[in-house]
N, CA, C and O of each residue as an XYZ file, in Angstrom:
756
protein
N      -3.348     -5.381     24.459
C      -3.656     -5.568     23.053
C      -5.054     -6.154     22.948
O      -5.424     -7.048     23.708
N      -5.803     -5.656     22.026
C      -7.352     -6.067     21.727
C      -7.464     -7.503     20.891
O      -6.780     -7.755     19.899
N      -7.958     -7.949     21.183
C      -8.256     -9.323     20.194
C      -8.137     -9.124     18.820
O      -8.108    -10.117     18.094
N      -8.065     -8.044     18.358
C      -8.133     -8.157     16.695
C      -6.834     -7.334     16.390
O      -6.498     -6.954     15.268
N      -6.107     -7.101     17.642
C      -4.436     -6.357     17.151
C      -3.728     -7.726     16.940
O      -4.007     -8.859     17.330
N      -2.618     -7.179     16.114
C      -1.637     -8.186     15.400
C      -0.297     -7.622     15.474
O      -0.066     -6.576     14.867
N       0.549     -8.164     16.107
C       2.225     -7.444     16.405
C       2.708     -8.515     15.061
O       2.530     -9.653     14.627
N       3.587     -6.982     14.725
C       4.175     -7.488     13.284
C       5.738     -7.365     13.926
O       6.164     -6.704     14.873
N       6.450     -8.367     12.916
C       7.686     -8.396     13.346
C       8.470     -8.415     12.524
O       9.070     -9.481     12.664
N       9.141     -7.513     11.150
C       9.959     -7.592     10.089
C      10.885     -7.456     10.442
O      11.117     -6.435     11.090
N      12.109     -8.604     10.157
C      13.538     -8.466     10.571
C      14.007     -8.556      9.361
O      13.274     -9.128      8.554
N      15.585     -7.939      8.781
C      16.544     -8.151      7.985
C      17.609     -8.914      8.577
O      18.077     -8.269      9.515
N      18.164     -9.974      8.427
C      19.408    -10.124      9.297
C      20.724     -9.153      8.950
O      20.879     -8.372      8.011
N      21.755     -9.548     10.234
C      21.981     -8.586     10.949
C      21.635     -7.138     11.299
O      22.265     -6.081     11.314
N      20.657     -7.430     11.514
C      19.646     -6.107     11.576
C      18.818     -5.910     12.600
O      18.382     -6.960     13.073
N      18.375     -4.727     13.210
C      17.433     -4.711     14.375
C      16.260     -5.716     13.600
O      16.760     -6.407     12.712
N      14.938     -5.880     13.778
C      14.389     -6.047     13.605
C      13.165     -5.084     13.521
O      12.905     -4.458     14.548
N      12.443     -4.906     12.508
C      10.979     -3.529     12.622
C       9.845     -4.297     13.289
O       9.516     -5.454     13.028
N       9.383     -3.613     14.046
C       7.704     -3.594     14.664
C       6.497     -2.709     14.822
O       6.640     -1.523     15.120
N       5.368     -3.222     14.641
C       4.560     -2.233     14.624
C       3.025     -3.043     14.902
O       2.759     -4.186     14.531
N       2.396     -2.396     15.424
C       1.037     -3.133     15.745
C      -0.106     -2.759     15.002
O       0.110     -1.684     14.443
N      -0.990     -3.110     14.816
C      -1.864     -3.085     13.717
C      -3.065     -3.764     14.298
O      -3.173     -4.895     14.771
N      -4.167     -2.555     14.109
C      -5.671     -3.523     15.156
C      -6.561     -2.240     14.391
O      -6.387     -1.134     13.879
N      -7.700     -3.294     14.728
C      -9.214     -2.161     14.626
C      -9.645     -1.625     15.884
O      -9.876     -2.337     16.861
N      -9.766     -0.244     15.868
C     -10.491      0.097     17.558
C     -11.546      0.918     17.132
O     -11.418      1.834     16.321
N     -12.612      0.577     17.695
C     -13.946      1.395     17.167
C     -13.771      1.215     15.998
O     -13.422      0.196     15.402
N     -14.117      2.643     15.483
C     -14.200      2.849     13.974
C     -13.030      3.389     12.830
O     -13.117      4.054     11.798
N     -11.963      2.786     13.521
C     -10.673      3.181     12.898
C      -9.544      2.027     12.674
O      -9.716      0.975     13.290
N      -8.439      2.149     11.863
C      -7.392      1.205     12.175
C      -6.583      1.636     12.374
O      -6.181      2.548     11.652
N      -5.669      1.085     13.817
C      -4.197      1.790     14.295
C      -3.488      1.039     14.150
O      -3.470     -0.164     14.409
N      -2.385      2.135     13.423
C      -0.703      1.526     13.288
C      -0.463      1.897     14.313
O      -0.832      3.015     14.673
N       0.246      1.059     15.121
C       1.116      1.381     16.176
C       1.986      1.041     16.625
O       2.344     -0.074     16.247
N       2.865      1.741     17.682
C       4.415      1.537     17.691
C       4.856      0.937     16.393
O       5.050     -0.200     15.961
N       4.947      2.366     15.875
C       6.022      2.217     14.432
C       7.194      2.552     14.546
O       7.653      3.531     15.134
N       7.921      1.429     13.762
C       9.255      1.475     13.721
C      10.013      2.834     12.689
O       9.866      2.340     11.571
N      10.402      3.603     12.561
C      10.759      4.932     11.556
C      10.876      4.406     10.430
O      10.273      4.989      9.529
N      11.649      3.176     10.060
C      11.959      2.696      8.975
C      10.527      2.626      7.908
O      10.294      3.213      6.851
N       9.600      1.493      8.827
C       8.151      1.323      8.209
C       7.250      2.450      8.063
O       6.419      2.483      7.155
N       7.445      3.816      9.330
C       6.715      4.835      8.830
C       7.060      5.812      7.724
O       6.311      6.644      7.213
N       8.455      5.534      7.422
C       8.997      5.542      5.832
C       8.155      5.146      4.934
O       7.337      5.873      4.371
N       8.371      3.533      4.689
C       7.408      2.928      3.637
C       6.033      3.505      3.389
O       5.310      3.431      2.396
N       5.844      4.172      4.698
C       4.053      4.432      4.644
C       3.911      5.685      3.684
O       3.236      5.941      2.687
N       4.774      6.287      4.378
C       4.868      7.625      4.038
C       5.185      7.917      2.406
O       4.947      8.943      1.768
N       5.812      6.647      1.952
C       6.377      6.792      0.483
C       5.124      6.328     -0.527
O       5.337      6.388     -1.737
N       3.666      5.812      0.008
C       2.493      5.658     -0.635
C       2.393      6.387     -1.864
O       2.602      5.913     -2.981
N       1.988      7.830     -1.539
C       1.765      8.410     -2.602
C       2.901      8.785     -3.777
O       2.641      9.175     -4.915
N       3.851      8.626     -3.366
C       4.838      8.920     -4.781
C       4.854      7.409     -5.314
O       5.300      7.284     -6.455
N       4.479      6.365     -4.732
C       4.898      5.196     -5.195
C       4.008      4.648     -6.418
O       4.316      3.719     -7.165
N       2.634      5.561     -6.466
C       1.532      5.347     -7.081
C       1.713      5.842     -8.499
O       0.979      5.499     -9.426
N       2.805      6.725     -8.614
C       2.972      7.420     -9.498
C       3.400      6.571    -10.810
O       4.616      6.401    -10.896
N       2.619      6.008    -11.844
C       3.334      5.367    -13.199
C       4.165      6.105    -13.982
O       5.005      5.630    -14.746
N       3.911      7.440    -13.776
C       4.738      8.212    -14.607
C       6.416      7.927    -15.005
O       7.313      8.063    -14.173
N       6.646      7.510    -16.430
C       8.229      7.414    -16.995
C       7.938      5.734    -16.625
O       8.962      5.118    -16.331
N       7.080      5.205    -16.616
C       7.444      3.489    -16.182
C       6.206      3.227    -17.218
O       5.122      3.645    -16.811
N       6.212      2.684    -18.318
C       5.195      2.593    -19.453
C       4.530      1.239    -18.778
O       3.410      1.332    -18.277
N       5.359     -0.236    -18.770
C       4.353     -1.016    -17.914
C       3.799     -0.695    -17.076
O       2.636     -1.094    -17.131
N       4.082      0.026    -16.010
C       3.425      0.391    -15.106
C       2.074      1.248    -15.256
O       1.211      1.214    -14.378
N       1.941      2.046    -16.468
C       0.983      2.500    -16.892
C       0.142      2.180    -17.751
O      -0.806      2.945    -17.927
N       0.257      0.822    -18.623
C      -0.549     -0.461    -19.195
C      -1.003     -1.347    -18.141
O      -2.067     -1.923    -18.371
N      -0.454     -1.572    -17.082
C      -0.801     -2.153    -15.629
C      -1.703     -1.321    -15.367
O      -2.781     -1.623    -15.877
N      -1.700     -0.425    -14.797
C      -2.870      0.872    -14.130
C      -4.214      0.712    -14.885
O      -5.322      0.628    -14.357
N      -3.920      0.682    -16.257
C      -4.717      1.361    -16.979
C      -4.858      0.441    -18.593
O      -4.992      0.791    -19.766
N      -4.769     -0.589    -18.034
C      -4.871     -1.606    -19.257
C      -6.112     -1.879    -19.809
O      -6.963     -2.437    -19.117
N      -6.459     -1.393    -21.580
C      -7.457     -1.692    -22.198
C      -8.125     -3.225    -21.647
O      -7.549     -4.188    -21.140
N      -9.954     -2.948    -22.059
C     -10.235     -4.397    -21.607
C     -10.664     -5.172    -22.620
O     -11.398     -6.143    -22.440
N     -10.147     -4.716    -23.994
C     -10.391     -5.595    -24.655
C      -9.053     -6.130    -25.655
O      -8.093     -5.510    -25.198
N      -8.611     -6.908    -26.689
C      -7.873     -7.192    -27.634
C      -7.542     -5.522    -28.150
O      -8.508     -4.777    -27.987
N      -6.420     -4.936    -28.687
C      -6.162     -3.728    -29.492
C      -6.929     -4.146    -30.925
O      -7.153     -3.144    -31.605
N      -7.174     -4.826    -31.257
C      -8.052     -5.148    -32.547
C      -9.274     -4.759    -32.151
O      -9.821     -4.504    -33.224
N     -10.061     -4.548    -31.291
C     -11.303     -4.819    -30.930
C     -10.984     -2.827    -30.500
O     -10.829     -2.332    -29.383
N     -10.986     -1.980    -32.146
C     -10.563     -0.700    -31.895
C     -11.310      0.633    -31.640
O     -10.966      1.799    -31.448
N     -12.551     -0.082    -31.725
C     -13.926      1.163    -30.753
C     -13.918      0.414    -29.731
O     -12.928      0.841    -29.137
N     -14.255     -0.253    -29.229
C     -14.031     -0.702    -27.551
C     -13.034      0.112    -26.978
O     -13.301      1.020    -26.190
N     -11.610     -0.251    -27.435
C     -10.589      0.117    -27.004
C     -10.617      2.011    -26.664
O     -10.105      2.755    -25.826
N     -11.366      2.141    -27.648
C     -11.688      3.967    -28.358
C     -12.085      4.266    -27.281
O     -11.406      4.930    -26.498
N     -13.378      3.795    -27.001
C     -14.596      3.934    -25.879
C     -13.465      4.320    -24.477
O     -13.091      5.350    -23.914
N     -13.240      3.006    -24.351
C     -12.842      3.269    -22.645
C     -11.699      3.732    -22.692
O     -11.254      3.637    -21.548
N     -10.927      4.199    -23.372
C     -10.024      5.377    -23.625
C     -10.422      6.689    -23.388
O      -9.818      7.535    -22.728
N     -11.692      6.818    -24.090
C     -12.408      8.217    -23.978
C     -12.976      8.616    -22.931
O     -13.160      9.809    -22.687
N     -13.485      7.227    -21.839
C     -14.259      7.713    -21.052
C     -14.449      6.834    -19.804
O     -15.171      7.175    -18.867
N     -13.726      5.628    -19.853
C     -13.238      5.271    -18.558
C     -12.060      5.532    -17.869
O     -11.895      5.517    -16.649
N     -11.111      5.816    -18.898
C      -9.900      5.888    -18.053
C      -9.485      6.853    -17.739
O      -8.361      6.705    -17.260
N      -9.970      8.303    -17.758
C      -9.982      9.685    -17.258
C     -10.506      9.330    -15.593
O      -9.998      9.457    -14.479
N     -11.709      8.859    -16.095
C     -12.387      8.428    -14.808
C     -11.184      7.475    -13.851
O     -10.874      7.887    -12.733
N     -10.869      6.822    -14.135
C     -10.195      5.625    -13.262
C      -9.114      6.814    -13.061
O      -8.652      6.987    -11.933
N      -8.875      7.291    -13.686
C      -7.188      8.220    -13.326
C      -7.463      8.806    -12.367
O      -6.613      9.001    -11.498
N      -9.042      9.364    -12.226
C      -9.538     10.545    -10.990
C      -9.945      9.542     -9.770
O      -9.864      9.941     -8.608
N     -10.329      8.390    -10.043
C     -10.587      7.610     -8.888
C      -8.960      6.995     -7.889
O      -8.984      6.869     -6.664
N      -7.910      6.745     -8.604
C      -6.746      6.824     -8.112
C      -6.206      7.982     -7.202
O      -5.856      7.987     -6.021
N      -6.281      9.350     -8.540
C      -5.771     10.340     -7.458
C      -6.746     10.718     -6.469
O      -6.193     11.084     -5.432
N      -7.898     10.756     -6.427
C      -9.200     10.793     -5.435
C      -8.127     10.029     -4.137
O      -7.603     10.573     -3.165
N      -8.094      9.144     -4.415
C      -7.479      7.887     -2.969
C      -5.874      7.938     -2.623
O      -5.398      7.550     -1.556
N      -5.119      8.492     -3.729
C      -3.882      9.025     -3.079
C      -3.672     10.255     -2.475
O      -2.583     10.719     -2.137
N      -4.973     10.854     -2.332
C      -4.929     12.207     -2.206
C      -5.340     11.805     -0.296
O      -4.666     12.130      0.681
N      -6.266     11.251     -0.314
C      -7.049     10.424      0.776
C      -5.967      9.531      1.958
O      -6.056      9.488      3.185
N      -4.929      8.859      1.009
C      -4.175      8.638      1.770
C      -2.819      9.525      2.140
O      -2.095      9.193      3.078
N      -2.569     10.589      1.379
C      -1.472     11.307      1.749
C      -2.137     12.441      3.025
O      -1.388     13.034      3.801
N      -3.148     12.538      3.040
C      -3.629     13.306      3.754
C      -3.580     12.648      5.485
O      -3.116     13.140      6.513
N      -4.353     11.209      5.191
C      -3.827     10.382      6.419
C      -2.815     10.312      7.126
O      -2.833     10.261      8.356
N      -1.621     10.299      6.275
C      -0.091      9.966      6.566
C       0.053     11.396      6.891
O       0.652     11.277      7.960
N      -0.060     12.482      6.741
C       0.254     13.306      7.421
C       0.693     14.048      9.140
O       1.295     15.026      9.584
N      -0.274     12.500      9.799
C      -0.086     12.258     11.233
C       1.689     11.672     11.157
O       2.364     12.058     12.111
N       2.204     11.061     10.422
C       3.666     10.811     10.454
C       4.145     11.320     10.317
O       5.242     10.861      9.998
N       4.047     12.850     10.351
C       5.171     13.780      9.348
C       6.403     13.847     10.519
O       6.309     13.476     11.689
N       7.581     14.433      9.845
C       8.752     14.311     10.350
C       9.364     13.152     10.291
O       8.649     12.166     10.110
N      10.857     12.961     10.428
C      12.156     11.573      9.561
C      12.525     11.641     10.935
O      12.254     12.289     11.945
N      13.341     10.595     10.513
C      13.723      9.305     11.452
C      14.135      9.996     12.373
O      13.473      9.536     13.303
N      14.849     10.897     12.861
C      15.517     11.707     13.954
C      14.464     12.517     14.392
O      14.662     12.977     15.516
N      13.373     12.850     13.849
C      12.196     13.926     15.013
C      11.156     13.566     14.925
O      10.235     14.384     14.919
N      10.828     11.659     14.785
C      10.064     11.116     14.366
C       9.325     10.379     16.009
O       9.529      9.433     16.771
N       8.261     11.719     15.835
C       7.677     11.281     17.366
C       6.047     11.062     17.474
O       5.595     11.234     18.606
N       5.326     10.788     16.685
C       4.390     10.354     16.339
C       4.243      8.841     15.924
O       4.104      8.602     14.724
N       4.261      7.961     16.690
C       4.022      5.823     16.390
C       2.853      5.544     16.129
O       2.614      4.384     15.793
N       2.111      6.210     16.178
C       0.841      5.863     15.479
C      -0.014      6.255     14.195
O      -0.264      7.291     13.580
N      -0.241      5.301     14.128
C      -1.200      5.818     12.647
C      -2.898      5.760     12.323
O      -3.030      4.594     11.952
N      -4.092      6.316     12.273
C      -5.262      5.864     12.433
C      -5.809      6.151     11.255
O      -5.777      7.246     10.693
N      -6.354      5.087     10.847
C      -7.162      5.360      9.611
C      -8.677      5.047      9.573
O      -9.189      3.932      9.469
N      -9.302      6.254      9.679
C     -10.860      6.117      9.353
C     -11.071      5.286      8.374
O     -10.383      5.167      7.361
N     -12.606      4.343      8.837
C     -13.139      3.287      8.376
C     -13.328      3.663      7.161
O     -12.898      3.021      6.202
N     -14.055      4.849      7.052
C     -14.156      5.684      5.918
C     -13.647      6.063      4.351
O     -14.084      6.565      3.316
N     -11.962      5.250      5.110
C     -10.617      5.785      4.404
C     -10.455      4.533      3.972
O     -10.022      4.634      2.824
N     -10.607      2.968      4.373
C     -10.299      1.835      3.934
C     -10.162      1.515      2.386
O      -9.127      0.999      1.965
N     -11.093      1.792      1.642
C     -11.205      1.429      0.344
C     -10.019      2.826     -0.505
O      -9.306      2.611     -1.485
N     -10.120      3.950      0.124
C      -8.432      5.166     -0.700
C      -8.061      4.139     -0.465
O      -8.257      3.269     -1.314
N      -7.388      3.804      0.744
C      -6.320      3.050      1.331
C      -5.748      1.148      0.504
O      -4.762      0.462      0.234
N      -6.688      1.161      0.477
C      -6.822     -0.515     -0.491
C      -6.715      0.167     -2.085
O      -5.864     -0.427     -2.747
N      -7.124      0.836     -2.533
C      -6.906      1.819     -3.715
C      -5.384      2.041     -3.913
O      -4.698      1.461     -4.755
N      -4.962      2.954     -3.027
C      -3.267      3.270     -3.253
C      -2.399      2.225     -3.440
O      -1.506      2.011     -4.260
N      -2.965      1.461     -2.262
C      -1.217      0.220     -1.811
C      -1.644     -0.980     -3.568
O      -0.954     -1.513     -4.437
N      -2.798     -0.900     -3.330
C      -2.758     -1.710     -4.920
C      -2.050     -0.654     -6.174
O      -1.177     -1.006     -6.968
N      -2.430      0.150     -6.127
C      -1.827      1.312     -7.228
C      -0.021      1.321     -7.169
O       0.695      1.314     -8.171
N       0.480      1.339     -5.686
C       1.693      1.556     -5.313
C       2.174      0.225     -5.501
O       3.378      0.258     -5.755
N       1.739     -0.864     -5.478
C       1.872     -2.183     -5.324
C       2.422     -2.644     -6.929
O       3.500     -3.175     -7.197
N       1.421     -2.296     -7.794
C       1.503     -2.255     -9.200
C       2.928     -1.851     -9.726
O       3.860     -2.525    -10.165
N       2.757     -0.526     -9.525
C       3.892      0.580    -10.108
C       5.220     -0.348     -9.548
O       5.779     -1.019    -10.416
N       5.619     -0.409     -8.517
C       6.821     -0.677     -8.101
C       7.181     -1.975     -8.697
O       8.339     -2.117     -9.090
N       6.014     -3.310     -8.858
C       6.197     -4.634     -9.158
C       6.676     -4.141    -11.350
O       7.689     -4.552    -11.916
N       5.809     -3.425    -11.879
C       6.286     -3.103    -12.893
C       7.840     -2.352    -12.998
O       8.730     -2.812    -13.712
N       7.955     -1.451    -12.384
C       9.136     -0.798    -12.099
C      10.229     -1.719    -11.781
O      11.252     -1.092    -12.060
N      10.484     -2.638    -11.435
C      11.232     -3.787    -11.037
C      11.518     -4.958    -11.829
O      12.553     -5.619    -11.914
N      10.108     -5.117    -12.538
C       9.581     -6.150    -13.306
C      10.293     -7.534    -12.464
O      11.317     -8.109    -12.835
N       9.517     -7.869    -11.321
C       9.958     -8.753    -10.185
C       8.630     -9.846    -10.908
O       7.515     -9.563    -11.345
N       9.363    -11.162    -10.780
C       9.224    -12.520    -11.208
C       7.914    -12.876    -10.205
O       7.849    -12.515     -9.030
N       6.799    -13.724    -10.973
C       6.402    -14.278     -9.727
C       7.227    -15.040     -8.337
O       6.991    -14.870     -7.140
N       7.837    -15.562     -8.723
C       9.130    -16.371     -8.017
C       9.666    -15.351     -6.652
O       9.808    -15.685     -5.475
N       9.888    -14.034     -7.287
C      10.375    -12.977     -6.160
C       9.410    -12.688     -5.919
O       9.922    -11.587     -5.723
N       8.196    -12.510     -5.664
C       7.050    -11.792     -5.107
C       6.317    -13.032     -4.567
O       5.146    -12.676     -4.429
N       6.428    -14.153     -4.242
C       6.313    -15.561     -3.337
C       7.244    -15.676     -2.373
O       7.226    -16.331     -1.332
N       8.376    -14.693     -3.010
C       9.419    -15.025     -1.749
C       9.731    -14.102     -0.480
O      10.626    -13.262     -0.384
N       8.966    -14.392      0.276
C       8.141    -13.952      1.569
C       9.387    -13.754      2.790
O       9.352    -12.908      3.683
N      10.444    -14.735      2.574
C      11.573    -15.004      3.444
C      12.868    -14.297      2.952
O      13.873    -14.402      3.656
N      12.913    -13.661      1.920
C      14.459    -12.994      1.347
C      14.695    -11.844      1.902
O      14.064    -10.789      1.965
N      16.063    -12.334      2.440
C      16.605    -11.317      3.176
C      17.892    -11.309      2.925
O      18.348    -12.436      2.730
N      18.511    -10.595      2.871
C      18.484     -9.104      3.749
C      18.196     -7.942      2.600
O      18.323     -8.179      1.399
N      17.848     -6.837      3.054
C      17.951     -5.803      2.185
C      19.257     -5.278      1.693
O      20.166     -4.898      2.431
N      19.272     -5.282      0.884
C      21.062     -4.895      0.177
C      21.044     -3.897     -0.948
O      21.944     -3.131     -1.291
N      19.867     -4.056     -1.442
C      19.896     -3.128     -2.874
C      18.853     -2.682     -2.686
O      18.090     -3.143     -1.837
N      18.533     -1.531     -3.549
C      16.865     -0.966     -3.839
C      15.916     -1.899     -4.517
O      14.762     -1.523     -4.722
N      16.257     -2.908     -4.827
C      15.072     -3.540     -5.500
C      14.904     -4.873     -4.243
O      13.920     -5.596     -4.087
N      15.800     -4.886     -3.705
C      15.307     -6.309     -2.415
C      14.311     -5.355     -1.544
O      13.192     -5.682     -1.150
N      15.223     -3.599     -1.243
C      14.057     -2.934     -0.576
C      12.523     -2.654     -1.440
O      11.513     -2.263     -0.855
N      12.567     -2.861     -2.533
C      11.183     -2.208     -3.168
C      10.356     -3.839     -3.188
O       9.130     -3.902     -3.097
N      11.012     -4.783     -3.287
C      10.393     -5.785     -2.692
C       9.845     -5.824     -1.662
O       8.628     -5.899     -1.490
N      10.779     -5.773     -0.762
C      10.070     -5.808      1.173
C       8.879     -4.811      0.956
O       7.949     -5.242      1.637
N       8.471     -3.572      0.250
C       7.793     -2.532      0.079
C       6.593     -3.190     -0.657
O       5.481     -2.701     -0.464
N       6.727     -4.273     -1.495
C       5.323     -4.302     -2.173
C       4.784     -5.994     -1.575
O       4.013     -6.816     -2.069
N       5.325     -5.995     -0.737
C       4.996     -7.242      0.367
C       4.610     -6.681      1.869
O       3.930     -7.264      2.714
N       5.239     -5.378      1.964
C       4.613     -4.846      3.022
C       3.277     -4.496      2.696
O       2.264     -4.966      3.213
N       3.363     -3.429      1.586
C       2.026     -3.340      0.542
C       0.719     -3.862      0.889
O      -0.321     -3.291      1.218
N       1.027     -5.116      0.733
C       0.172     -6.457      0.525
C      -0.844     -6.800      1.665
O      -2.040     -7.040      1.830
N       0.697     -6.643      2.569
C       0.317     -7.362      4.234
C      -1.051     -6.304      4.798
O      -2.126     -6.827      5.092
N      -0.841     -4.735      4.901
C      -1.668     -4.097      4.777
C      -2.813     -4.278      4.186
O      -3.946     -4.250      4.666
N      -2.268     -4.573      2.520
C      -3.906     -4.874      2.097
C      -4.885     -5.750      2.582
O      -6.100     -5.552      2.615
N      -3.973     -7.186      3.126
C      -5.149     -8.286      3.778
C      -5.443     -7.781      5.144
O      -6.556     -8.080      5.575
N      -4.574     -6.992      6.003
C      -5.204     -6.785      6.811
C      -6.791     -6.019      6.855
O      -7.825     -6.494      7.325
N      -6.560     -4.507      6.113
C      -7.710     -3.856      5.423
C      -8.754     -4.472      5.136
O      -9.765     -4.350      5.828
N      -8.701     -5.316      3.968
C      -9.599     -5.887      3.725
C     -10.218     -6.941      4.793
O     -11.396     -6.643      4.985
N      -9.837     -8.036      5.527
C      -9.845     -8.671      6.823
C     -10.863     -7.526      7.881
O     -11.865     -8.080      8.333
N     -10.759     -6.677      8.113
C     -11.595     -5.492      9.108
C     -12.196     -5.050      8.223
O     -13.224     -4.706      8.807
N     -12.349     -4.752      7.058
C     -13.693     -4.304      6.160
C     -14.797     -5.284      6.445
O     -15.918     -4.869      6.741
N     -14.338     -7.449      6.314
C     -15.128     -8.164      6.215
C     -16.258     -7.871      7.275
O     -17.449     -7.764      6.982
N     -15.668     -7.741      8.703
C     -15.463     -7.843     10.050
C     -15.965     -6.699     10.560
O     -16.121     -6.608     11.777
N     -16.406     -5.299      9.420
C     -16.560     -4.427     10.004
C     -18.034     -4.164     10.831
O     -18.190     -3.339     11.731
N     -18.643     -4.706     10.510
C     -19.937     -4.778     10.825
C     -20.553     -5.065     12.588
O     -21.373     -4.633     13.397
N     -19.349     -6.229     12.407
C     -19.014     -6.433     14.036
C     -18.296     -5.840     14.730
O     -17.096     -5.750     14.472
N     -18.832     -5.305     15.754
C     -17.621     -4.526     16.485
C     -16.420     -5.077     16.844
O     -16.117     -6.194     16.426
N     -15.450     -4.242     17.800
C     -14.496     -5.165     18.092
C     -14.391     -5.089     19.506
O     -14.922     -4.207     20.180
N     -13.637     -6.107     19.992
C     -14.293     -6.278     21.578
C     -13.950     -4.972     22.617
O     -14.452     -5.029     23.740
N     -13.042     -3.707     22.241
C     -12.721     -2.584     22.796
C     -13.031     -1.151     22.208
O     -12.680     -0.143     22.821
C-alpha cells in the first residue's frame, strides 16, 4: 500500500463487513478491492442524481438565489442559469457513468475490484456524489441528527441503506477533494 492509500472498513453488525482501498497512483484514483455490495453504491451514482418526482430535491439542485419577491432576479437565473447548471450536472453524470463502466456486471460475475478515476474526472466526480448526495438526503428528508450519525447500524430498511449511501457519498467526496489539494505533489509511487 502507497502512503496516500486508505483501507476502508464498513461493517453492519451481524454482517460481513465491506472493504475497499482507496489511494492516488500517478495521475489517477484507485478503488480497490471492492467489496460487490459498495461497487453497487458506486454504480447507483447516476440514477441517484436524478431529482426527478422528488420536488425538494429539485429546489435543492436548483434553488433560486434570491428571495421569490426579488421576481426579475429570480426571472433571470431561471432563464439562463439554470439550463446551464442542469447541463453542467448531466455533463458530470455522464462523466461518471462512463467511469463506472469498468464495474459492470452484479454481484455473482462481479470480477473487476477496481476502480480508476482520471485526475481529469475529479471535479464530474465531486459534481455527481454532491448531486446524488442532495437528491437522496431530500428524498428521505433525513434530520441533521441522522446525517451526524456516522455509527448507525445496522442496515434494515431502505432509508438506513440510503443513509449508509449518502455518507458513503461524502467519504468519497473528502477523499477527492483531499488528492485534488495534494495534486500537485506527486505521490510517493
Amino acid at each position: 500500500m502507497c502512503s496516500s492509500c486508505t483501507d476502508i472498513c464498513c461493517s453492519r453488525r451481524s454482517r460481513k463487513p465491506f472493504d475497499m482501498e482507496i489511494c492516488r497512483r500517478k495521475d489517477e484514483i484507485e478503488v480497490s478491492e471492492l467489496d460487490p455490495f459498495l461497487a453497487e453504491l458506486l454504480r447507483q451514482i447516476p440514477t441517484s442524481t436524478n431529482p426527478e418526482g422528488v420536488l425538494a430535491a429539485e429546489q435543492r439542485l436548483f434553488s433560486p438565489p434570491a428571495d421569490p419577491n426579488e421576481a426579475e432576479i429570480c426571472a433571470e437565473w431561471k432563464l439562463y442559469v439554470k439550463p446551464e447548471l442542469r447541463q453542467l450536472f448531466q455533463t458530470a453524470t455522464e462523466t461518471v457513468a462512463a467511469d463506472l463502466e469498468q464495474l459492470s456486471g452484479n454481484e455473482k460475475t462481479f470480477t473487476n475490484r477496481t476502480l480508476r478515476i482520471p485526475s481529469k474526472h475529479a471535479e464530474a466526480w465531486l459534481s455527481a456524489l454532491n448531486q446524488a448526495r442532495l437528491v437522496i438526503v431530500a428524498k428521505y428528508s433525513f434530520t441533521d441528527g441522522e446525517l451526524c450519525d456516522h455509527y448507525r447500524s445496522p442496515i434494515g430498511s431502505r432509508r438506513d441503506l440510503s443513509l449508509f449511501q449518502v455518507n458513503f457519498y461524502g467519504f468519497l467526496q473528502e477523499f477527492i477533494l483531499r488528492e485534488l489539494d495534494g495534486w500537485e505533489t506527486p505521490p510517493d509511487n
